[in-house]
N, C-alpha and C positions, 0 to 999 in steps of 0.2 A: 597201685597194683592190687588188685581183686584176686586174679584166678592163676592157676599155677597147674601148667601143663607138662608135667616131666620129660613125656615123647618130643615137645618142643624145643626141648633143652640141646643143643649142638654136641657134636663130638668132642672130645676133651683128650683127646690123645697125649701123649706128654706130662699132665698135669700126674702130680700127686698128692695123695693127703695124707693124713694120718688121725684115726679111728680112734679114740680112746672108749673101750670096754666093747670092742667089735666081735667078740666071740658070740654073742647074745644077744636076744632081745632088738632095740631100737638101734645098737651099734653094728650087729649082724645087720639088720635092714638096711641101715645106712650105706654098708661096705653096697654090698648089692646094688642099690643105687646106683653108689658111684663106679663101679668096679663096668656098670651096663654103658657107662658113657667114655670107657676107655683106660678111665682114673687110674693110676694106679695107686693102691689104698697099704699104708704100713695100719699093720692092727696092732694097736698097743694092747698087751693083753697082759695078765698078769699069771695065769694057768696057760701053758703052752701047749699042752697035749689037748686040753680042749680047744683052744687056738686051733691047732692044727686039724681038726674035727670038724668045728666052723670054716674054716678055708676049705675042706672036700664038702660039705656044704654048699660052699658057696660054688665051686668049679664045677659042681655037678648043674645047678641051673644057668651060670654064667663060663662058660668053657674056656673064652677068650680070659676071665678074669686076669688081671695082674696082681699078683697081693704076696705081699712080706710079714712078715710076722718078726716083733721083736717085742722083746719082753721088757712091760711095764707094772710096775704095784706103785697104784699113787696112794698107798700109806706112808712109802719111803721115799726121803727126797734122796736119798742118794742114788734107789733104782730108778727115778726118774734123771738124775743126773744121768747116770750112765746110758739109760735109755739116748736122751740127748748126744750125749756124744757117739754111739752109733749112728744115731741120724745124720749129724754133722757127718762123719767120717763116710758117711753113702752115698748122700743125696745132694744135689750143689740146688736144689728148691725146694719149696714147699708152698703151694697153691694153699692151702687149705687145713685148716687144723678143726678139727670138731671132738668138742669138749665135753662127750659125753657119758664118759663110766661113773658109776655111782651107787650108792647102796641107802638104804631107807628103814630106819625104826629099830636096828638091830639095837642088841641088853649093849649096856653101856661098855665099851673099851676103850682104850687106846691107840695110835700111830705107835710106830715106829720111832717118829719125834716128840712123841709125848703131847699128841694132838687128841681131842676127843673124835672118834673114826669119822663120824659123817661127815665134819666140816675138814677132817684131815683129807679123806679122798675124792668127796664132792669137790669141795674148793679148793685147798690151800696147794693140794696136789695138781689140781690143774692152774692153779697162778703161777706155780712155780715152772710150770711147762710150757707154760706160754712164753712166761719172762724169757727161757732159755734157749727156747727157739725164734724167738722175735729176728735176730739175725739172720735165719734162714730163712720167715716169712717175708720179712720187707725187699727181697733179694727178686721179687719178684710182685712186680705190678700189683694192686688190686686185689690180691691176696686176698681172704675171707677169716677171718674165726670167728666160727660158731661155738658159744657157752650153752647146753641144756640145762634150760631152769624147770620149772614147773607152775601148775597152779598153785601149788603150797606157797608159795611166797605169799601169795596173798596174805594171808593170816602171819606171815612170817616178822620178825624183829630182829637188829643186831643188835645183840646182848653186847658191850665191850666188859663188862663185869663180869661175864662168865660165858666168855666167847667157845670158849671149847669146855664147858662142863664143869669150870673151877669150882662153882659153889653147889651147883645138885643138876642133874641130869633126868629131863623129857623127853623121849626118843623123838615125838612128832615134834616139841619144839624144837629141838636142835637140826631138824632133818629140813624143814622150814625155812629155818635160819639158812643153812649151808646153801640150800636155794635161792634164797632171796640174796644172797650173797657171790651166786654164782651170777645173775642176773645184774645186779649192783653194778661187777664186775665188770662185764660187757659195756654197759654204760660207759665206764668211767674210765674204760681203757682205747674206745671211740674218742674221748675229750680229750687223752693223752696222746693220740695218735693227730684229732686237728691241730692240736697247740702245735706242734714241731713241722704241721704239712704232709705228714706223710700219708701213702693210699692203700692203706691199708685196712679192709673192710671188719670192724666187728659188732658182728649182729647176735641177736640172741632168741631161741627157741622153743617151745614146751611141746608135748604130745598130747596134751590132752590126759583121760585116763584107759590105761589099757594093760591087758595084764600078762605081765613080763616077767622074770626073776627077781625083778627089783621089792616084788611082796616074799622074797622067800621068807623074809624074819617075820611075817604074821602067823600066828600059832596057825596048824593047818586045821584045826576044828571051826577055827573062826574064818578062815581061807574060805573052806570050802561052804560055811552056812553064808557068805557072804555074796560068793562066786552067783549066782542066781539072783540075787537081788540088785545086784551091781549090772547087771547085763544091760539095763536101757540106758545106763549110764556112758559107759565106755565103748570103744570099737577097736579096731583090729589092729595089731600092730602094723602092719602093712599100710593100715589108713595113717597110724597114730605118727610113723617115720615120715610123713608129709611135709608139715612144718618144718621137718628139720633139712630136706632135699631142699625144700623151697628157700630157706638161708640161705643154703652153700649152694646154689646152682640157678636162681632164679636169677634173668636180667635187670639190671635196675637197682639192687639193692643197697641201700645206703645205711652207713655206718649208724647204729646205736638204734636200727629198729629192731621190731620183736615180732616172732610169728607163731601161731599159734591156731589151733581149731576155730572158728568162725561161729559154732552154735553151738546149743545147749549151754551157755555160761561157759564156755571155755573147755567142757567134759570130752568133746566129740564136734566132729563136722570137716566142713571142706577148710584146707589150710588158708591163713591170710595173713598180712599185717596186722596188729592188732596195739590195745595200749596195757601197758600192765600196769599197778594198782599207785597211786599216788606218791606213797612212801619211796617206791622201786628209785623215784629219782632223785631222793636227796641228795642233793652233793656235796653236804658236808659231812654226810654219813657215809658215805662213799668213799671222800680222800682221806678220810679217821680211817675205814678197812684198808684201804689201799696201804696205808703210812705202816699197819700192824703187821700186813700182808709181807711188806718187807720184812720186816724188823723177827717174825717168826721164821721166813723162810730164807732168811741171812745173802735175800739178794735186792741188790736196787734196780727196779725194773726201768729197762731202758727199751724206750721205744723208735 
């Protein structure tokens, strides 16, 4: 698979998904996407009035849109519980899960569960949502979850000695981490879905660099002396959401690939499959997060 023609993509009537961090950014672009193929899209969002602001938004270019809004902060596994069980109690499917809210470099805090935040609401937050919805994905054929990683991985490590911050705290590494981990993830939850037989697709995606809210926490002096020199670097969000349509909606796609910009090293260009960096596929660093992944978010993930 080389080239990825959105217009090509069929009507999707019926299908639903649901949006993690759709108010914004690459998760707005996503909704849109899908919302233009019939989709109908629950937005997990964690601010519901700009939720709701994003949805006229979105109805103003997509009229027909279908879209729900239910409220998520994957800081907290209990609003994610809860989240879930709205779902459950709505929808008897889900086509589609795309794993993309997220936040990058902010001064050091905490979850809710006593997570350091990036890898609390990058990752552990979306493990814990998959885990919980995995019974309403597999309910339905061929199903997709897409995890958004990044190019950060690359340079990224899992720390298990100081997986959320315990001994000292690097915004960029930790942000890294929580990506390469989101990535990991997708992996290693493709290996868990062959071992049992089931069709359940999970692939994994980056944008490239493009500039979204996800820079809010760079000081704005440094934002804005950057902004201009970053320019041959990055492109558009509308380009940079490519990758991510092309996961959840390309024909053909099989479990445990990755997609991602095609040129400039991975910064920008036309979407494709692609390979991400060596380490991404250790699998014994893999089922060591995966084993922790339970053991923090007090569930055993059944696929």
């Amino acid at each position: 698979m080389t080239e990825f023609d959105f217009d090509e993509v069929p009507d999707m009537s019926g299908a639903v998904a649901v949006v993690t961090g759709a108010k914004v950014g690459l998760g707005f672009e996503t909704t849109i996407g899908l919302t233009k193929k019939n989709i109908t899209v629950i937005m997990a969002c964690r601010d519901l009035q700009k939720a709701q602001s994003a949805k006229s938004l979105i109805l103003a270019r997509v009229p027909n849109a279908k879209l729900d809004i239910i409220k998520l902060d994957l800081s907290s596994f209990a609003s994610v519980r809860e989240f879930v069980s709205t779902v459950l109690s709505t929808y008897d499917r889900l086509d589609l899960l795309i794993n993309n809210a997220g936040i990058m470099i902010p001064e050091f805090d905490l979850t809710e569960d006593n997570l350091e935040s990036q890898m609390g609401v990058n990752y552990f937050g979306h493990f814990l949502l998959t885990n919980l919805l995995m019974p309403l994905i597999k309910k339905q054929p061929h199903s997709r979850i897409v995890s958004v990683s990044s190019i950060a991985h690359e340079k990224g490590a899992i720390d298990f000695d100081n997986l959320n911050s315990e001994i000292s705290y690097k915004k960029f590494d930790a942000y890294r981490q929580s990506k390469l981990a989101c990535l990991m993830f997708a992996y290693e939850l493709q290996r868990h879905i062959d071992f049992v037989g089931g069709s359940v697709v999970s692939v994994a995606a980056h944008p490239g660099v493009t500039n979204t809210n996800l820079a809010r926490h760079i000081p704005r002096f440094l934002y804005y002396a950057l902004l201009p020199l970053t320019a041959p670097f990055r492109h558009s969000v509308q380009r940079a959401v490519q990758p991510i349509l092309m996961a959840a909606l390309a024909p053909n796609v099989n479990g445990g690939e990755y997609f991602g910009p095609k040129g400039l090293r991975g910064m920008k260009g036309l979407p494709g499959k692609i390979t991400s960096k060596p380490h991404s596929y250790n699998k014994e660093v893999a089922e060591k997060l995966w084993e922790e992944s339970e053991l923090i978010t007090g569930e055993i993930f059944m696929v």
